[in-house]
PALO-662203 format. One record per residue (C-alpha): x negated, y negated, z. Coordinates in nm, 4 decimals, always signed. Each point is the difference from the previous one (the first is absolute). Layout:
BEGIN
{{X,Y,Z}};
...
***
This chain:
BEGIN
{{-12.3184,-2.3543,-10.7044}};
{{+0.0126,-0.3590,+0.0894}};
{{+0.2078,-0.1111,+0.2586}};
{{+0.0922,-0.3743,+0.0583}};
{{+0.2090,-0.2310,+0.1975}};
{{+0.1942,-0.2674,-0.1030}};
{{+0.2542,-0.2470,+0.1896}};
{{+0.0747,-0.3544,+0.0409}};
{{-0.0308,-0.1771,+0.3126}};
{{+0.0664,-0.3267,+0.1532}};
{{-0.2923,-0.2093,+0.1074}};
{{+0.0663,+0.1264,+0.3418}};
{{+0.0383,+0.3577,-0.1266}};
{{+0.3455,+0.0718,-0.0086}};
{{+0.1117,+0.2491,-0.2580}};
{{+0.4054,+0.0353,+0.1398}};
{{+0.2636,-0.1328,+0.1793}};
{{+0.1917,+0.3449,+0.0542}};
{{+0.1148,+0.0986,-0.3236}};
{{-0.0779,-0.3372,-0.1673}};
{{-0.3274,-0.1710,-0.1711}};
{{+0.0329,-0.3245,+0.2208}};
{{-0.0826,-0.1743,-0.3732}};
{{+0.0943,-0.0381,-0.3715}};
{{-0.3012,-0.1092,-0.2435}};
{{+0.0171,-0.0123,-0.3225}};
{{-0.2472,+0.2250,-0.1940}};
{{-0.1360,+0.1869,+0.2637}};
{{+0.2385,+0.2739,-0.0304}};
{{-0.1378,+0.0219,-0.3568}};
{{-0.3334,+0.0316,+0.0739}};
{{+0.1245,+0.3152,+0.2812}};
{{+0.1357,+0.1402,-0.3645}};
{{-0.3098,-0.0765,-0.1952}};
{{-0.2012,+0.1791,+0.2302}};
{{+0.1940,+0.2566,+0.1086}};
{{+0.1441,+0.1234,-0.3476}};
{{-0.0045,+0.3352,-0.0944}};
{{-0.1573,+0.1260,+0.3363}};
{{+0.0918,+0.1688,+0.2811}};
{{+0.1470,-0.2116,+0.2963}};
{{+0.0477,+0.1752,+0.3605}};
{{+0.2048,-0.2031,+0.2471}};
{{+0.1879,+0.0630,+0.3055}};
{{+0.3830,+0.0538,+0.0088}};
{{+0.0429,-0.3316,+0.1628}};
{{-0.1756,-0.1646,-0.2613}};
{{+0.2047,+0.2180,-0.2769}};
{{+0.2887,-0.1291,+0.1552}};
{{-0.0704,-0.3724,+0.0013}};
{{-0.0626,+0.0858,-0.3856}};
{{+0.2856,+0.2160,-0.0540}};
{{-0.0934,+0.2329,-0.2999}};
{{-0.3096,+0.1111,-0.1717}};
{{-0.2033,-0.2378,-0.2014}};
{{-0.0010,+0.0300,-0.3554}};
{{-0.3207,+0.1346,-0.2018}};
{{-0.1387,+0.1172,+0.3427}};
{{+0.0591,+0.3551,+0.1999}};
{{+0.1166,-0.0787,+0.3183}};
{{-0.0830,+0.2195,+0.3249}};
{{+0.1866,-0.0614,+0.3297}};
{{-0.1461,+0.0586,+0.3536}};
{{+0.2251,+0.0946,+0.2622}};
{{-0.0175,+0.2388,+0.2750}};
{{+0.4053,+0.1237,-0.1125}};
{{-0.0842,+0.3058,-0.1729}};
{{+0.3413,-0.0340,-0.1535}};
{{-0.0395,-0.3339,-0.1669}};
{{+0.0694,+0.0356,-0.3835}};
{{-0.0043,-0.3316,-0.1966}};
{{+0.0865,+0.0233,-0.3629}};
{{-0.2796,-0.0656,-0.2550}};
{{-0.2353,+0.0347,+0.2980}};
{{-0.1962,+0.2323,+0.1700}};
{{-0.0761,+0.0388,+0.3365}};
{{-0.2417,+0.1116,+0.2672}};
{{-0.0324,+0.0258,+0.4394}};
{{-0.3805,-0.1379,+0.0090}};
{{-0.1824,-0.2723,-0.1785}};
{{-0.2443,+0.2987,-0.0267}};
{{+0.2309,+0.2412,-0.1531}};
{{+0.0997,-0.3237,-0.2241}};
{{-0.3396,-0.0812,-0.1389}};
{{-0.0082,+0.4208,-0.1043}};
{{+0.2990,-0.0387,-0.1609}};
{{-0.0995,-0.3499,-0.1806}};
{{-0.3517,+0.1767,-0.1066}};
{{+0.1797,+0.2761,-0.2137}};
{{+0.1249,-0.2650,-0.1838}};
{{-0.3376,-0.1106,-0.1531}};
{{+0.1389,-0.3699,+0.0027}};
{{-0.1244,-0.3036,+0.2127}};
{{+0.1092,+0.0209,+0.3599}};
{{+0.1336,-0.3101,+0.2180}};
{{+0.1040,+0.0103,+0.3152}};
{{+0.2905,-0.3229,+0.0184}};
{{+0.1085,-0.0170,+0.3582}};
{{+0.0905,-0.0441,+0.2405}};
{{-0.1759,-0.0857,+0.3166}};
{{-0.0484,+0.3502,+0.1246}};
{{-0.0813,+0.1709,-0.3346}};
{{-0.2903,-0.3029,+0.0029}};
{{-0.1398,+0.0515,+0.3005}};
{{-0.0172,+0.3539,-0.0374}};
{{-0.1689,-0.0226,-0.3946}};
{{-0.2544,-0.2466,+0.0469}};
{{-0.2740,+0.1866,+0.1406}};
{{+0.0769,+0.2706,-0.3011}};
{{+0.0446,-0.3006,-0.2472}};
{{-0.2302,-0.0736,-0.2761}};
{{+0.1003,-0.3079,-0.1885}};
{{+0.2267,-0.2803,+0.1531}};
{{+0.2208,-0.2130,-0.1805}};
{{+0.1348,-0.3031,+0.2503}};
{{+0.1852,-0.2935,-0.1388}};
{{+0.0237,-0.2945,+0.3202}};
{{+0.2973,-0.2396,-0.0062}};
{{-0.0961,-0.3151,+0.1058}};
{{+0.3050,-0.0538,+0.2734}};
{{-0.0196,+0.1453,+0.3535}};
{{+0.3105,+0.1494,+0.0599}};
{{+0.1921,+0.1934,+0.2807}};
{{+0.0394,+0.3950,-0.0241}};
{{-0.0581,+0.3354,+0.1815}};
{{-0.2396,+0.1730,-0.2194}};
{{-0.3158,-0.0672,-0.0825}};
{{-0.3109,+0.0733,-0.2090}};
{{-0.2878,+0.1216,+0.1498}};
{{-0.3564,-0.1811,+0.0354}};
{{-0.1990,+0.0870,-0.3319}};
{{-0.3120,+0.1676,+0.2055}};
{{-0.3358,-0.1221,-0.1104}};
{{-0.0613,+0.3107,-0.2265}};
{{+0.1824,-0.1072,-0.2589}};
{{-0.1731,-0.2885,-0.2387}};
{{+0.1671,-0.2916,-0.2366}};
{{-0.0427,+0.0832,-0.3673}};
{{+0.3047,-0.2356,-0.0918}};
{{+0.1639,-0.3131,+0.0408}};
{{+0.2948,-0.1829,-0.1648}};
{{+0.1989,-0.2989,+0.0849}};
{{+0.3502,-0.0270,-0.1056}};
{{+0.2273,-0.2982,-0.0377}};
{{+0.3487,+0.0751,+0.0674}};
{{+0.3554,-0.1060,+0.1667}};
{{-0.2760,+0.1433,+0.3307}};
{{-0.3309,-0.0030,-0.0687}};
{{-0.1981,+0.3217,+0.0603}};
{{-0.3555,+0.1709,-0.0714}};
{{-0.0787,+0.3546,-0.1146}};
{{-0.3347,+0.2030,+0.1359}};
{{-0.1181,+0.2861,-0.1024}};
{{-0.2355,+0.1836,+0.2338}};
{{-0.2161,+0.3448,-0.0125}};
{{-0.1357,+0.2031,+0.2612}};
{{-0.3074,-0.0584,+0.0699}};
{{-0.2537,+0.2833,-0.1108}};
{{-0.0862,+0.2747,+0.3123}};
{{-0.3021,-0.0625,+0.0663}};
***
């Protein structure tokens, strides 16, 4: 089971603004499909919320420490551990997509990371965490848009 990270930051690593991307760019939502499709995504219930329903051609598990949470066409779990179980039954890649918390708390379990940086600095109160120097660069992409931005792919670094 591979499990990767991916987001989009600001050059000054803002991911939110509350319940709002501080940004609209075109195309890099499509590449978050094109990536993403037909795997698993785990996010927290904030994050859900700022989305507002499942994504299509993707199963969608909620974190949330309500025990009673029930979100249609989703399924939900109290842990990011208990998540990941969940995502592993179904035999499908597994992203975690936000937010800040769910981030912080993945990357040290994370395999792959998928990080798109728009090139604005913007205000917000969440924030992406520092890649840590175990992951390496296997991929770069400029894009051109209404905001420019670059993709990177990293990798953990083998354990020595």
């Amino acid at each position: 089971m591979t499990l990767a990270i991916i987001a989009a930051q600001s050059e000054n690593r803002v991911i939110g603004r509350g319940l709002e991307i501080p940004w609209q760019v075109k195309g890099e939502q499509l590449l978050f499909k094109k990536i993403t499709m037909d795997g698993t995504l785990i996010m927290g219930r904030k994050t859900y919320d700022s989305i507002g329903r499942p994504l299509p051609g993707r199963i969608t598990i909620v974190v949330s420490r309500d025990r009673q949470l029930h979100l249609a066409g989703c399924q939900t779990a109290t842990s990011l551990d208990a998540a990941i179980e969940l995502a592993g039954e179904t035999e499908r890649p597994i992203f975690i997509s936000g937010g800040g918390e769910l981030y912080r708390q993945a990357m040290p379990l994370a395999d792959v990371l998928h990080l798109t940086t728009i090139h604005l600095e913007v205000s917000g109160d969440i924030f992406f965490p520092e890649v840590p120097e175990a992951f390496k660069l296997l991929e770069e992409k400029h894009y051109s848009s209404n905001i420019n931005y670059t993709y990177r792919r990293f990798e953990r670094r083998a354990k020595l």
